[in-house]
N, C-alpha and C positions, 0 to 999 in steps of 0.2 A: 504494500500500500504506500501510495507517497506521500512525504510529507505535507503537503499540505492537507490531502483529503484525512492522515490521521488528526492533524490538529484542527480541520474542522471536526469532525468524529468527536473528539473529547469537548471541544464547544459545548454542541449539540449535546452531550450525555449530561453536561453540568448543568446547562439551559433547561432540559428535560426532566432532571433528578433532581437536582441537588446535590446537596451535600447529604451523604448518608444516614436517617435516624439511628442508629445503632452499627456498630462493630465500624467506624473509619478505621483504617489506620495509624492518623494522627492520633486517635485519643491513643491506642494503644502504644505509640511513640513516647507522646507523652508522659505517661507513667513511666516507660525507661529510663526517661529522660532525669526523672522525679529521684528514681534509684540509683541512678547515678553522681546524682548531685547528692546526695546524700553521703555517698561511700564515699566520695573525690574534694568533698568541701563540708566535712563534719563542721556547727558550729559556724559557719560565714570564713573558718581556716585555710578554705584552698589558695592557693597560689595561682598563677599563671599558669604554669606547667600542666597543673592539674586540672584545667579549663582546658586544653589544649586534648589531655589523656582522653579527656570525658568527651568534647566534642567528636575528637576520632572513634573511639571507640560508639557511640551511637549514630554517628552516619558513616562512616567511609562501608562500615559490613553491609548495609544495608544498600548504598549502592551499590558495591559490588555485586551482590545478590541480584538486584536488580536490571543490570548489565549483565546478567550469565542468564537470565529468563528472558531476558529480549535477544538473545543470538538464539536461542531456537524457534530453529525456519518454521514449524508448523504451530507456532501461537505468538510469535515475536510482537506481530502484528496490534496481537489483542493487549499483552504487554504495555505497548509503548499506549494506546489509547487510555489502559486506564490509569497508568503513571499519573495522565496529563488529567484524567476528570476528576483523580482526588487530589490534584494540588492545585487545582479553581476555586476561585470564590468566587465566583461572578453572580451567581444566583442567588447567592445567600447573602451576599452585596444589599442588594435588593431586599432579599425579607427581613435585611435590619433594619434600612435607611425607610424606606416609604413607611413602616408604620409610625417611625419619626413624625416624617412629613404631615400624615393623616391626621395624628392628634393634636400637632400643634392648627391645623386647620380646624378642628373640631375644639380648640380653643380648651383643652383639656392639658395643659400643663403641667401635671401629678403627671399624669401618662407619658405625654415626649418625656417627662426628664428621666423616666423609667424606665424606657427603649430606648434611649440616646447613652444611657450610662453601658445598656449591655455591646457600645460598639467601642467605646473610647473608654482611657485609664484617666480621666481628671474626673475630681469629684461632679459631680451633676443638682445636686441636692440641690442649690441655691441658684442655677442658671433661670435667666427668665427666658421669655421666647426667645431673641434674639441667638442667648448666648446657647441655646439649644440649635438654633437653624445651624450656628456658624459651627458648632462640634458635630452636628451631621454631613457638614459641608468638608469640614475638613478632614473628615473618617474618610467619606467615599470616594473623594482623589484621592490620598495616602493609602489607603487598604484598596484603593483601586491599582494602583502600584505595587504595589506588594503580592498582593493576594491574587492578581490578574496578569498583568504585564511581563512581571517578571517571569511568573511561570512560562507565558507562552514563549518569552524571550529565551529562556534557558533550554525549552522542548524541542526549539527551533534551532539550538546551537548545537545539542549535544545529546537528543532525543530523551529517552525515559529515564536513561541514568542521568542525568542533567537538571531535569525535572524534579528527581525526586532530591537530589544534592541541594538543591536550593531549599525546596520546601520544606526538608528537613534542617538547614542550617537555620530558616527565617523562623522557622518552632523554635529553634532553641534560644534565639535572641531574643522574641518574646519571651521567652521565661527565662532564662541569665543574665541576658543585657542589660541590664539595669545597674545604674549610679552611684549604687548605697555601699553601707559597711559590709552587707553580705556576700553583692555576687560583685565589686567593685575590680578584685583580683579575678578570681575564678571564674566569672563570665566576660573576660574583658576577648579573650579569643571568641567567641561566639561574636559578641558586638563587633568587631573588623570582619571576619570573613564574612557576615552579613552586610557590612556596609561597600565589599568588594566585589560582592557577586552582585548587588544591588545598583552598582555606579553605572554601570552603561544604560542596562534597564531604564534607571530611573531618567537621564535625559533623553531617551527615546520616549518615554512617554512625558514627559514636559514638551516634547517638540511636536507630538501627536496632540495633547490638547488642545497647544499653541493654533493647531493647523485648523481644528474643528471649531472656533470658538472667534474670541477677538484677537486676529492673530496678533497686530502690531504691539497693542497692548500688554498680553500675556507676553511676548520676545521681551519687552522694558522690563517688567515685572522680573522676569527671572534674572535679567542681568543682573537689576538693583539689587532687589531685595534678597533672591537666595542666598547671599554669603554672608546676610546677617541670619539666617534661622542657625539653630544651631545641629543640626542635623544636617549633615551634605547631601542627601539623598531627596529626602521631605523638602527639602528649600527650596529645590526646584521644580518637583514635581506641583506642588502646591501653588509655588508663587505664577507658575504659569498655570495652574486651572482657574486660581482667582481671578488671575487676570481677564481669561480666556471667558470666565461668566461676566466679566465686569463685578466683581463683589469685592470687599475687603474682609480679609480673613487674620487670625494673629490675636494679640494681644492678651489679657491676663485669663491665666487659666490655674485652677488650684489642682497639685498631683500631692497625692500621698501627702495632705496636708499640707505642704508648701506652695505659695502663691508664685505661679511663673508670670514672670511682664514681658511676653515675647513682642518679636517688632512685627509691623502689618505686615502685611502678603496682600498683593492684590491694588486694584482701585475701584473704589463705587461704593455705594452704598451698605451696611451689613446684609448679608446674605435674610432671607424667607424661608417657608417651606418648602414654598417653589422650587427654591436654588438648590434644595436638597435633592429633586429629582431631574433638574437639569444635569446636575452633577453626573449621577447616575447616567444621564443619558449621554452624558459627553463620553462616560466609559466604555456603554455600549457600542458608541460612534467610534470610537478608538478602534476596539475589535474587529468590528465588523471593517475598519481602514486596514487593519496589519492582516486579516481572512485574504480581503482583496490581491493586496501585495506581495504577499506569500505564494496567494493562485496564478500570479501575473507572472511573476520571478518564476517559478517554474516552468510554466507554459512558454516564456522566454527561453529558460535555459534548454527546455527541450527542442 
């Protein structure tokens, strides 16, 4: 099967399905993940090294594994498609953000702040509408990056062992990479090779929103403003989808109890609930731009 028609194939099964009710992968990763930080970083003790042990040890087996099931010719195929539908979020994108959207329309603010908490890590409890639109606004470019882009991006480089490299590095930086006393050492290898298998991703799709959106704008936006976020990856992806909706995005946001005063992203107005499904739609527009390109590039090169 050829690349492209596998990575439409896996589109299609995550558009179609979803994400799994029971038995992903991921969650079962996950707890690995859990037992291994345990053993590798007793106490918040581990070092670097030991960030390093544990990283390999729960992705390098599992790709491998997954590169010896895609070189057999008589299910290779099916392999590489479903690498690629369990390392999507695209549809599940969706069943977080629009019931956002819905309740802050229905003017039920308990509710958005209750479905906007379960996409993003800053407290919600105290957000008004506003500051509810602009954390759904900025979930669904960033996790649209993330959860999206790069997958296809890495499926497209390097097939299902590729795919699954990524999305299991991008698990583990959610749950290591973090700032603090405990995973500060010991998840500090997770945080880099996330932000290096992230880098090219990430301004492919800053240049993909830029393109579907207000181009000129979103281009200024990501020069100025991405090298003030503090995240090389999120700065640019972000600074060019705010741009690209015309919204302004940024500013104070409370994680784990400390008040962050980040700098704007964007120009315009603060984003709506609207903006929460434009957003959305700019991602789907994206896709369905890299489906195209992929089908073209082939048909070319053949």
């Amino acid at each position: 099967m050829s690349l492209a028609l596998s990575t439409l194939a896996g589109v299609a099964l995550d558009a179609a399905l979803g994400e799994p009710k029971q038995g992903h992968p991921l969650v079962a990763f996950g707890r690995l993940a859990n037992r291994l930080e345990q053993r590798f970083n007793p106490a918040g003790g581990g070092w670097r090294s030991h960030g390093v042990s544990a990283w390999c040890l729960a992705v390098l087996p599992l790709t491998l594994l997954t590169w010896l099931l895609a070189q057999v010719s008589a299910f290779g195929w099916a392999v590489e498609i479903a690498a690629l539908y369990f390392a999507l979020g695209l549809r599940s994108l969706g069943e977080h953000a629009r019931p956002v959207a819905q309740a802050l329309r229905l003017g039920d603010l308990v509710l958005a702040r209750e479905r906007v908490g379960w996409m993003v890590s800053r407290n919600t409890a105290a957000l008004d509408a506003g500051g509810v639109a602009r954390a759904g606004t900025e979930s669904v470019l960033e996790n649209g990056s993330d959860a999206v882009f790069a997958a296809l991006f890495w499926f497209v480089v390097a097939g299902a062992p590729g795919v699954v490299l990524y999305r299991l590095s991008n698990t583990l930086d959610a749950m290591w990479g973090y700032r603090n006393e405990r995973f500060e050492r010991f998840g500090w290898a997770a945080a880099k090779i996330d932000d290096v298998l992230n880098y090219l991703p990430a301004r492919l799709v800053a240049l993909t929103y830029a393109l579907l959106g207000r181009t000129a704008l979103a281009l200024r936006c990501w020069r100025r403003q991405a090298p003030q976020w503090d995240s090389p990856n999120a700065g640019p992806v972000m600074a060019a989808g705010a741009g690209s909706l015309g919204v302004s995005l940024g500013g104070a946001a409370e994680y784990h109890g400390e008040l962050h005063v980040r700098p704007q992203l964007g120009e315009g107005p603060p984003p709506r609930a609207r903006d929460i499904e434009r957003a959305l739609n700019l991602v789907w527009g994206g896709v369905l731009l890299w489906l195209a390109l992929l089908g073209l590039w082939e048909v070319l090169g053949a």
